[in-house]
ROVO-732878 format. One record per residue: x, y negated, z negated of N, C-alpha, C in turn; residue in three letters. Coordinates in pm, 1 decimal, always signed. Each point is the difference from the previous one (the first is absolute). Layout:
BEGIN
{pt {X,Y,Z},{X,Y,Z},{X,Y,Z},ala}
...
END
This chain:
BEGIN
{pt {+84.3,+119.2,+0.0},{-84.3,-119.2,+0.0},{+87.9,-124.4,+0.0},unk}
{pt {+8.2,-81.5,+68.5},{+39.1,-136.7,+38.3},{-135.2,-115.3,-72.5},unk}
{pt {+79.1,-34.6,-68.7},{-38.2,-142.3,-75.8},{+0.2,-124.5,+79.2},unk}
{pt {-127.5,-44.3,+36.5},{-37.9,-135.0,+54.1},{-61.2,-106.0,-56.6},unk}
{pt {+6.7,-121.1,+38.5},{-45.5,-144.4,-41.6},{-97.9,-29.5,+105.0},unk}
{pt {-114.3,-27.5,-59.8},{-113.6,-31.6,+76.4},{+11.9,-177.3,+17.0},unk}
{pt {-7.1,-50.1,+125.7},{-20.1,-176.3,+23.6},{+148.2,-18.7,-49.6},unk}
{pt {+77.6,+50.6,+25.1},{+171.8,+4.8,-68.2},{+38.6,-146.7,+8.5},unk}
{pt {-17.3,-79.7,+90.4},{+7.1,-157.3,+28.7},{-71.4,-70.1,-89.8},unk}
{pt {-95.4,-0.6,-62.0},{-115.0,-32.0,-125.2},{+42.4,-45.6,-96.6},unk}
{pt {+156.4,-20.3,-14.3},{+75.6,-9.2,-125.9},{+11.0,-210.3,+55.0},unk}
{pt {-25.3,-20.3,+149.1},{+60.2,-138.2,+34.8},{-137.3,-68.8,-76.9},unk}
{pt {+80.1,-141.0,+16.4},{-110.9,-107.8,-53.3},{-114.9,+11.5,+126.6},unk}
{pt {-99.4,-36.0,-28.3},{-75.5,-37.8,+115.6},{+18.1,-116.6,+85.1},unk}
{pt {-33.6,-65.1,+101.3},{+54.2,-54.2,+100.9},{-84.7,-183.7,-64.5},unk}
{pt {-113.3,+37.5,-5.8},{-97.9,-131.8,-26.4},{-46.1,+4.7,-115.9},unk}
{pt {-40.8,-90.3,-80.3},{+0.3,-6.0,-155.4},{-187.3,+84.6,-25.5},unk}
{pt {-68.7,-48.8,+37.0},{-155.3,+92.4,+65.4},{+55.3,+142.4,-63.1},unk}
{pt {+82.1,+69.2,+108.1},{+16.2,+155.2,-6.9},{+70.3,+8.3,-103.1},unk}
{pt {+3.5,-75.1,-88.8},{+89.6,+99.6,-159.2},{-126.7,-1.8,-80.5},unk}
{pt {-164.7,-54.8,+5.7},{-103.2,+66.1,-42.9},{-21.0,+109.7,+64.4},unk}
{pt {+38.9,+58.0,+48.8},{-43.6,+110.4,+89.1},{+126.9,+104.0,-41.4},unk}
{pt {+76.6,-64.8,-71.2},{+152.0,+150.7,+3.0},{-10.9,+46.6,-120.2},unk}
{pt {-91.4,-41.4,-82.1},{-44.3,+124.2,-94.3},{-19.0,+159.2,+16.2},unk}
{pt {-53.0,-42.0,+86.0},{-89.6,+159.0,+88.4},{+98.2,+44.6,+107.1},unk}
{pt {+45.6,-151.3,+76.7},{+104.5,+55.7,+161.7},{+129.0,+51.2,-79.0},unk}
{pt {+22.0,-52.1,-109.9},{+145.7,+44.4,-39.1},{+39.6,+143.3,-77.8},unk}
{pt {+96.4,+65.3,+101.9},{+16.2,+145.3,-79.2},{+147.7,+41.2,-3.1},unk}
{pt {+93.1,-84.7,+2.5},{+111.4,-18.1,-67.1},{+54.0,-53.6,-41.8},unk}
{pt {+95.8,-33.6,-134.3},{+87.7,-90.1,-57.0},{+102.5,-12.4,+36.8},unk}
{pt {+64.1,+119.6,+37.4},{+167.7,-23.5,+63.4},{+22.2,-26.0,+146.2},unk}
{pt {+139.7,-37.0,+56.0},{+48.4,+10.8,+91.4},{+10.6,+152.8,+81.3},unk}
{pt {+11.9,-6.4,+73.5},{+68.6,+73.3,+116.4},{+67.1,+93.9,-55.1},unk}
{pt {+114.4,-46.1,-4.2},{+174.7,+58.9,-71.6},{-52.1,+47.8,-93.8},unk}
{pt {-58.1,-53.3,-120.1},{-40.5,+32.5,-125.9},{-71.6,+163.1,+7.6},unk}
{pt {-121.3,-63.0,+65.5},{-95.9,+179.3,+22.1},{+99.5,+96.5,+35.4},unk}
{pt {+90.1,-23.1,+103.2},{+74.3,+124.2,+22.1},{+88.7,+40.1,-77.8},unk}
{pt {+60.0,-139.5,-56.0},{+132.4,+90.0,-102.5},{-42.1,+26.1,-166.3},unk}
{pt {-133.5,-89.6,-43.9},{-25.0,-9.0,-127.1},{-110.1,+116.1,-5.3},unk}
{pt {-71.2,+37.3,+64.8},{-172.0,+76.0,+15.0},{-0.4,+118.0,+105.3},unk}
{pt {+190.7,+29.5,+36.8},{-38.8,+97.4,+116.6},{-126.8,+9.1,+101.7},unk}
{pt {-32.9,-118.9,+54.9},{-83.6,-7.3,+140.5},{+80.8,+34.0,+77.6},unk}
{pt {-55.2,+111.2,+106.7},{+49.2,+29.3,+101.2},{-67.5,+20.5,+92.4},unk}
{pt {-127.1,-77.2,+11.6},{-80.3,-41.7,+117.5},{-99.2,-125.6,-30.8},unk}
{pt {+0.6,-110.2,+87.9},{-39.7,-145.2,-23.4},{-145.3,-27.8,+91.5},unk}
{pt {-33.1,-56.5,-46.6},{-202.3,-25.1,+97.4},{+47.4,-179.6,+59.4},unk}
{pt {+6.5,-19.0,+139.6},{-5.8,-84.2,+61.6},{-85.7,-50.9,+49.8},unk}
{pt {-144.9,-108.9,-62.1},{-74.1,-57.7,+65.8},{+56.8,-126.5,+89.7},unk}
{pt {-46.7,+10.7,+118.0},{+14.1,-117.0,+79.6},{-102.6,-45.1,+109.3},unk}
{pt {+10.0,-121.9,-2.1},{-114.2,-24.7,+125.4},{+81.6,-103.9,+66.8},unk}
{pt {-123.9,-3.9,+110.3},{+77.6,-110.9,+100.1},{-97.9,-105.0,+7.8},unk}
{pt {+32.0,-76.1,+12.6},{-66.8,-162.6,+63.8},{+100.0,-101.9,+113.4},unk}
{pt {-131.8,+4.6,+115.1},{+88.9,-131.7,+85.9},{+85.7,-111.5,-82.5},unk}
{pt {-47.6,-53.7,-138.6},{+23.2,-118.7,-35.9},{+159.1,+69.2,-78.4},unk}
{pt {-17.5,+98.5,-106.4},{+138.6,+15.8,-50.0},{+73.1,+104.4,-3.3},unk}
{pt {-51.3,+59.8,+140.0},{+62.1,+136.0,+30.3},{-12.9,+106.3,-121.8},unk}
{pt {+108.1,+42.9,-64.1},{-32.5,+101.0,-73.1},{-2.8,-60.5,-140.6},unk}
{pt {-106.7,+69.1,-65.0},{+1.1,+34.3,-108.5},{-33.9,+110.6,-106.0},unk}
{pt {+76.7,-62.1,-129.3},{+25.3,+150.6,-79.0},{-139.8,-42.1,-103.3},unk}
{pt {-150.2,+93.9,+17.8},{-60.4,-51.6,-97.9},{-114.4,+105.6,-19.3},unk}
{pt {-61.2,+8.0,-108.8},{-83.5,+91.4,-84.2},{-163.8,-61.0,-7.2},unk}
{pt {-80.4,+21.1,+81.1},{-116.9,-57.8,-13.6},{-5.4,-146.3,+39.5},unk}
{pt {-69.3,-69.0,-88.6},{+35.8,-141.3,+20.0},{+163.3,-79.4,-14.4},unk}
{pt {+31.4,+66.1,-78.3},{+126.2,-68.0,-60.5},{+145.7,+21.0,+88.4},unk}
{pt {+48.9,-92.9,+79.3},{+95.4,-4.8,+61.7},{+139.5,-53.5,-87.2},unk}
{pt {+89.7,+114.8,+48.2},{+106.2,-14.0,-116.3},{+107.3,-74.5,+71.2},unk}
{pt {+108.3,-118.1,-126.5},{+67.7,-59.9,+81.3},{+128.1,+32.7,+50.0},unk}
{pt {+33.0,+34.0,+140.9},{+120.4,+56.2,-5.3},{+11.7,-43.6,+163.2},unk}
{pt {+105.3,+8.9,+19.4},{+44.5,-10.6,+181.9},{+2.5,+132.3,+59.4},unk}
{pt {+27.6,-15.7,+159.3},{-17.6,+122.2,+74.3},{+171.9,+35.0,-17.0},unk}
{pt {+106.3,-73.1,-12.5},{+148.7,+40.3,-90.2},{-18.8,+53.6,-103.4},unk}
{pt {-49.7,-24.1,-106.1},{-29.5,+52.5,-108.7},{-22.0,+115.1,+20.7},unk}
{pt {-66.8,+54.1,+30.9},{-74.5,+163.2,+42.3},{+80.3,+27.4,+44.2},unk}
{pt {+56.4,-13.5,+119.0},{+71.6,+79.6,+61.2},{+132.1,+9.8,-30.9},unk}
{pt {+29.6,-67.9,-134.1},{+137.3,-4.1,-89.1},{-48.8,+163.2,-53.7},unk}
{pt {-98.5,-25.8,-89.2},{-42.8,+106.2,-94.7},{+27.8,+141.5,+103.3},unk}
{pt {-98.9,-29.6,+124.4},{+19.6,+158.9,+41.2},{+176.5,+42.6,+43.6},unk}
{pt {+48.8,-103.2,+28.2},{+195.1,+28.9,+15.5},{+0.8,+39.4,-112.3},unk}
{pt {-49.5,-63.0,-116.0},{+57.7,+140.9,-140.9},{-49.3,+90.9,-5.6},unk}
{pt {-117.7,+10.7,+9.8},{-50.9,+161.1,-13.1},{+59.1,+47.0,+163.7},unk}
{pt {-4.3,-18.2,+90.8},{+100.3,+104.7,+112.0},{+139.5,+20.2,-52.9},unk}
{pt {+31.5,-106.5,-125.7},{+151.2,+81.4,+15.4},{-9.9,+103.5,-99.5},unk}
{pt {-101.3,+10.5,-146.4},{-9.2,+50.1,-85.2},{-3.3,+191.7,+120.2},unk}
{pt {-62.0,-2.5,+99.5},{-21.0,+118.2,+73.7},{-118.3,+111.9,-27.1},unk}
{pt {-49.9,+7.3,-112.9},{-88.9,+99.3,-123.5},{-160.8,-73.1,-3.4},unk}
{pt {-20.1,-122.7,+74.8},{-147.9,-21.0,-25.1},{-130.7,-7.0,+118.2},unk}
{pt {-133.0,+13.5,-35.7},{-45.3,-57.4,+145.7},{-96.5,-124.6,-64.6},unk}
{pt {-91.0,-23.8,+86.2},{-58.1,-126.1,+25.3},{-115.6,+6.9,+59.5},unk}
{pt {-123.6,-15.5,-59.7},{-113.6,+14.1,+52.4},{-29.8,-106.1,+70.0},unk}
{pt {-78.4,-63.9,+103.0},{-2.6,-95.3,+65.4},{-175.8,-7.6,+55.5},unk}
{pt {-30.6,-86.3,-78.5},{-128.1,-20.7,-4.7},{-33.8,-162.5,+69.7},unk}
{pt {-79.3,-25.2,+92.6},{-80.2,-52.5,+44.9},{-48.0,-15.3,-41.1},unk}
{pt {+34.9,-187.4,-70.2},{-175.9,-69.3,-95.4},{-50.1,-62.3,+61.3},unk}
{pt {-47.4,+42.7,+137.3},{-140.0,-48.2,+37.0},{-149.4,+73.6,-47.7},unk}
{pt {-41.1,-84.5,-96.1},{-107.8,+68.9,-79.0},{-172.9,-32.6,+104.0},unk}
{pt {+12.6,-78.1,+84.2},{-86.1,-15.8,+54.1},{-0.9,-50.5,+138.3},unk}
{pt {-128.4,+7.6,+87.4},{+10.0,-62.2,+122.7},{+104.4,-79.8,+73.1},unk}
{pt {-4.9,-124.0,-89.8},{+77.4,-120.1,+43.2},{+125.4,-26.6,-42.6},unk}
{pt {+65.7,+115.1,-73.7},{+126.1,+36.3,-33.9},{+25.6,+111.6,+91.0},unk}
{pt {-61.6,+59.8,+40.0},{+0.0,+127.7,+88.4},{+1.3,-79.5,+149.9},unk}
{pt {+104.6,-40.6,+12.5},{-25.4,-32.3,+198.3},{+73.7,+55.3,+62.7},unk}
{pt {+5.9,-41.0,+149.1},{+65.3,+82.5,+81.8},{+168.1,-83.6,-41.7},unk}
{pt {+8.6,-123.9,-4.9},{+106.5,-24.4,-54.8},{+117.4,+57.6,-116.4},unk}
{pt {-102.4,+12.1,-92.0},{+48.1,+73.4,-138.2},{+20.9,+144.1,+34.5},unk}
{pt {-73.6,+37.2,+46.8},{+35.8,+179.6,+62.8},{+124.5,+7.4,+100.3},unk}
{pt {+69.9,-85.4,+65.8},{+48.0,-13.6,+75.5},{+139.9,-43.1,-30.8},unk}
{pt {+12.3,-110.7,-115.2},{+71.8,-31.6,-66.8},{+83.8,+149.6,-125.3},unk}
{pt {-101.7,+22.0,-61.1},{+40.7,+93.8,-67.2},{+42.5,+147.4,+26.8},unk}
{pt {-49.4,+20.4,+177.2},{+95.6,+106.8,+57.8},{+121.7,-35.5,+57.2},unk}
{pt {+0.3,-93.6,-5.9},{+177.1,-85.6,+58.7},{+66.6,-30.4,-141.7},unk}
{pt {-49.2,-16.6,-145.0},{+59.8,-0.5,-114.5},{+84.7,+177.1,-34.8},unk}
{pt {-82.5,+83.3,+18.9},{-8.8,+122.2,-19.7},{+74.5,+50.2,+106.3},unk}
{pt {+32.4,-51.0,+118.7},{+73.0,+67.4,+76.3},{+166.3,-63.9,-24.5},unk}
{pt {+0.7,-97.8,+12.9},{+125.5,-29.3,-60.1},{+52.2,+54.6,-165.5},unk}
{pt {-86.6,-33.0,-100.3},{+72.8,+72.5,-142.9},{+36.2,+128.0,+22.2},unk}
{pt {-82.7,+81.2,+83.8},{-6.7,+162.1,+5.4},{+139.7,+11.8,+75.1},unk}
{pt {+55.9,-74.6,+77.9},{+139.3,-17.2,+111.6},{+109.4,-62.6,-52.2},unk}
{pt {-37.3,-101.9,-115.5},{+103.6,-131.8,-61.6},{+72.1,+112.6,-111.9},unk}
{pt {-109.5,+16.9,-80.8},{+23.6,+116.4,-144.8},{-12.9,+156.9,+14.7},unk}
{pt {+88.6,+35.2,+45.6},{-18.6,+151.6,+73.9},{+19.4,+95.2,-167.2},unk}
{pt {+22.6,-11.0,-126.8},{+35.5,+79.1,-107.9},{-118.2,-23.6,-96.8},unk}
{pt {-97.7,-90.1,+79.7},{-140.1,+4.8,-76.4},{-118.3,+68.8,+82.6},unk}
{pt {-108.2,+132.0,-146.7},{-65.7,+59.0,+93.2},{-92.8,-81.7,+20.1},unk}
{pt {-64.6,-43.1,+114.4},{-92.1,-143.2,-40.7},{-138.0,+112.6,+6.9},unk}
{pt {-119.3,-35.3,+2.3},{-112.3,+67.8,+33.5},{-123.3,-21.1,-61.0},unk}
{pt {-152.8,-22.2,+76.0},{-138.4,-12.2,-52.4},{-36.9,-65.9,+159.0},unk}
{pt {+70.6,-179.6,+2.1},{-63.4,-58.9,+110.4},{-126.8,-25.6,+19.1},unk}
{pt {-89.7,+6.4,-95.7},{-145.5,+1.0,-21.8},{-39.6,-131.4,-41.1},unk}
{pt {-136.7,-40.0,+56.3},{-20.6,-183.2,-1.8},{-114.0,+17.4,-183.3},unk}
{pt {-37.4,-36.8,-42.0},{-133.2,-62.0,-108.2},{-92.2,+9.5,+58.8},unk}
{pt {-25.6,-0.6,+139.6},{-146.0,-98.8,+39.0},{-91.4,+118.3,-29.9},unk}
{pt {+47.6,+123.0,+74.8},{-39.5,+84.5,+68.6},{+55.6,+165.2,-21.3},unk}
{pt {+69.0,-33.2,-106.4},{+156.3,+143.2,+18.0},{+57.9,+31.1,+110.6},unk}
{pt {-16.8,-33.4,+118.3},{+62.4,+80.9,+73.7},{+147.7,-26.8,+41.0},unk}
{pt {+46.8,+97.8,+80.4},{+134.4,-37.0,+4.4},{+29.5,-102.6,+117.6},unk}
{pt {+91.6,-122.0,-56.8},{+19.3,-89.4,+166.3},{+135.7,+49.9,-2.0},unk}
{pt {+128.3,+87.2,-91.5},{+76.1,+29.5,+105.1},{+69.3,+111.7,-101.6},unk}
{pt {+50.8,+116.3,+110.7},{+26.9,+103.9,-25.9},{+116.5,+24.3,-38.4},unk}
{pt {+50.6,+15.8,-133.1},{+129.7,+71.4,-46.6},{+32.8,+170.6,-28.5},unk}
{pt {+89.1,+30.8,+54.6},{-1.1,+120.7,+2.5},{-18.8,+100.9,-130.5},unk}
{pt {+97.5,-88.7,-105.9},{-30.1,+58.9,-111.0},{-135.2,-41.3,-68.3},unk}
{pt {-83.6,+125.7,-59.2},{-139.0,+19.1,-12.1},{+0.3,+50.4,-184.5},unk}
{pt {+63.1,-87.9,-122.2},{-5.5,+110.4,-78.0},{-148.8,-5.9,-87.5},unk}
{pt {-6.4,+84.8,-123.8},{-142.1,+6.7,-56.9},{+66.3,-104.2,-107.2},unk}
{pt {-157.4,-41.3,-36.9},{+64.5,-92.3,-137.7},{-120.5,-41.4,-97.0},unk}
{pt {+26.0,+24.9,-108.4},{-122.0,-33.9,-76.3},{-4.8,-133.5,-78.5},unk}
{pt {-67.4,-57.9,+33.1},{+4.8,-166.9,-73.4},{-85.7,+7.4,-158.9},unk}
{pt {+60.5,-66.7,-59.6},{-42.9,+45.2,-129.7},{+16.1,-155.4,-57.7},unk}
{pt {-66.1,-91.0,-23.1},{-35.6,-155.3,-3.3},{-177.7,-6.7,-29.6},unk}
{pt {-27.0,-115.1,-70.6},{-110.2,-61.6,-38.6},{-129.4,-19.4,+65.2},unk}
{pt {+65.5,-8.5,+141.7},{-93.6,-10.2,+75.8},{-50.1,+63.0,+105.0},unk}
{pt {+45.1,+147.0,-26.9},{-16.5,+131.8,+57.9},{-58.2,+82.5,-102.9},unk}
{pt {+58.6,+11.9,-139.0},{-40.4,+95.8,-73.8},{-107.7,-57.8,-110.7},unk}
{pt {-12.6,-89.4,-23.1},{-70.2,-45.6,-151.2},{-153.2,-85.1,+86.0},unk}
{pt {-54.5,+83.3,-109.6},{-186.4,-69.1,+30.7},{-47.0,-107.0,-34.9},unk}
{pt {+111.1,+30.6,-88.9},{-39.9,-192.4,-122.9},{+53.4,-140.2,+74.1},unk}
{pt {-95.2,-90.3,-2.7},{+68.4,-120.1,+121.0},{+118.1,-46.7,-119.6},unk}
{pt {-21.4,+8.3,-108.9},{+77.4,-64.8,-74.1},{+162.8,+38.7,+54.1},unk}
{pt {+49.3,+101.2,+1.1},{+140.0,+113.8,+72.2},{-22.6,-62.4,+130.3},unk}
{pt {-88.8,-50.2,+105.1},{+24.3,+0.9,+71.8},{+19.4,-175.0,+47.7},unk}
{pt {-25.9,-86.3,-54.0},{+44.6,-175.7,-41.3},{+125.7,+27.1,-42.6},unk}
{pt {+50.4,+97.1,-132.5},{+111.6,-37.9,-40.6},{+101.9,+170.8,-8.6},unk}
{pt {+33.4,-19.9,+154.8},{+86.1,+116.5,+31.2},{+112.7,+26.2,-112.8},unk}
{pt {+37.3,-146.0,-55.0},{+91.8,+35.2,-120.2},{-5.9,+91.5,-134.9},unk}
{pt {-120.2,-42.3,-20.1},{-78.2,+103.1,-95.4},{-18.3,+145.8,+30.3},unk}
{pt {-26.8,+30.6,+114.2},{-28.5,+127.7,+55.1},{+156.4,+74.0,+44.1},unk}
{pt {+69.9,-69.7,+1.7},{+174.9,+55.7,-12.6},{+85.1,+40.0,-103.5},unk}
{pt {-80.2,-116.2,-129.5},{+76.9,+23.4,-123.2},{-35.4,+132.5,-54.7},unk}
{pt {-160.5,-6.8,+14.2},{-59.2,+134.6,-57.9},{+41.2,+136.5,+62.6},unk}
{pt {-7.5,+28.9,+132.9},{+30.9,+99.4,+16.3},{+114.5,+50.8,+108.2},unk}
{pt {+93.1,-86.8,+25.3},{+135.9,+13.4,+88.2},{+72.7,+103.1,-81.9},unk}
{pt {-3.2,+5.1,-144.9},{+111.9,+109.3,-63.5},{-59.4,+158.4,+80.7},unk}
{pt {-127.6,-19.3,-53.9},{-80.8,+170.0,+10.6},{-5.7,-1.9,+146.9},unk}
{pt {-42.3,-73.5,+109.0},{-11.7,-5.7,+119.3},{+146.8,+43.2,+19.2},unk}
{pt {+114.1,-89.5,-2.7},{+110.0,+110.2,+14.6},{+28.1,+112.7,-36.9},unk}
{pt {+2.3,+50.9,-129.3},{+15.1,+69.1,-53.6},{-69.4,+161.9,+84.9},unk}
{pt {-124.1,-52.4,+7.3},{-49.1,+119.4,+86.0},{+20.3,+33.7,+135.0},unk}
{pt {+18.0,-153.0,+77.9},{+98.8,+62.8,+153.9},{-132.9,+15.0,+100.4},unk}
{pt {+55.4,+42.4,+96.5},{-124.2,+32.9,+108.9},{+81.5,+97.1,+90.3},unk}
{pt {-48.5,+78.4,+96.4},{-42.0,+99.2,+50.4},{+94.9,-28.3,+148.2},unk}
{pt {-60.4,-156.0,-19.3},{+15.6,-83.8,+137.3},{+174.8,-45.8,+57.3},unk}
{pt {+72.1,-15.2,+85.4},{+139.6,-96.0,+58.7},{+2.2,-98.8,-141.9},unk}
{pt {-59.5,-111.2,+18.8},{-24.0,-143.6,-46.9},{-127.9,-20.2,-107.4},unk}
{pt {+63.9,-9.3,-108.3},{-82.7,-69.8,-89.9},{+7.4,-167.5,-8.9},unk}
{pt {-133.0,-102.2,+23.2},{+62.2,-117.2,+2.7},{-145.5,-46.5,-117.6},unk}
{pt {+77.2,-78.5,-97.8},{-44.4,-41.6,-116.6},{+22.2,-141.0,+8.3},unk}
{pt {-19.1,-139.8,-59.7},{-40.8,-89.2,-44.1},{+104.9,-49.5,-136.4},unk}
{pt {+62.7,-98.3,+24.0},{+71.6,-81.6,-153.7},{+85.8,+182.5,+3.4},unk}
{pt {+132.8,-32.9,+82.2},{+96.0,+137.2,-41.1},{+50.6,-23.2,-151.2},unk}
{pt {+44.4,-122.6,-54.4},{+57.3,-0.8,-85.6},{-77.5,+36.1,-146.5},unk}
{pt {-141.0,+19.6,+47.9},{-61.4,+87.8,-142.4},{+21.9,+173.7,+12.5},unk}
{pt {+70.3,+42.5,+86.8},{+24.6,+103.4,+1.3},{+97.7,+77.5,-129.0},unk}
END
């Protein structure tokens, strides 16, 4: 079982002062990058991104757009390609219609075709948009993975507003018991 960080980018400030009411719920990590891998043994990272004509890419979780450059990112993935040992889920946050265009679909198979060519020692894989699940682009590696977070597993809205809460409580036993699955990806690694 491979240990993952769900929204692994989630740890940045948000971009506009608006979306830090909203990163209660969007936010599901405290640490860095470097940190998850060398402090929390992550060895597979969740990459939301979308595209827009106006600011090309961004790294963001629902509403909340996180602040970082398109250098920035692609600093991070030069460390994890050199680390050699991790992959990278790559998720499409177009959650709806008008995030879903032919632009953004288009954009994000030309993102995905270059990282998959730039970072050859990362397994990347999912390629799947929000709107709709389906896949807009195909990575070869296909593994299983069980997500184990607030807003997959817990009924109570309360766990599911405050993902932090729903990490503290049960990230020990949730690890502890493991899954079946490639990839376990959990929420706040550092309550692990």
């Amino acid at each position: 079982m491979i240990l993952g960080s769900h929204n692994s980018w989630s740890y940045l400030k948000p971009r506009k002062w608006w979306m830090r009411l909203f990163n209660l719920a969007s936010k599901c990590q405290d640490v860095g990058i470097a940190s998850q891998y060398i402090h929390y043994n992550v060895r597979c990272f969740d990459l939301r991104i979308r595209f827009t004509e106006k600011d090309y890419l961004q790294v963001a979780h629902g509403l909340a757009v996180y602040d970082t450059t398109l250098q920035e990112l692609l600093d991070d993935l030069q460390f994890i390609d050199f680390l050699g040992d991790c992959s990278i889920r790559v998720i499409h946050e177009a959650r709806n219609k008008s995030q879903h265009t032919s632009y953004s679909v288009r954009e994000f198979i030309k993102f995905c075709d270059y990282i998959k060519s730039a970072y050859p020692h990362i397994r990347f894989w999912c390629g799947r948009n929000l709107y709709n699940w389906e896949t807009d682009y195909t990575f070869s590696y296909q593994p299983s993975c069980e997500e184990r977070y607030s807003s997959v597993c817990s009924p109570k809205l309360l766990d599911d507003w405050y993902p932090r809460l729903y990490a503290y409580l049960h990230n020990k036993k949730i690890i502890k018991k493991g899954t079946d699955k490639d990839i376990l990806l959990i929420d706040f690694v550092n309550y692990s």
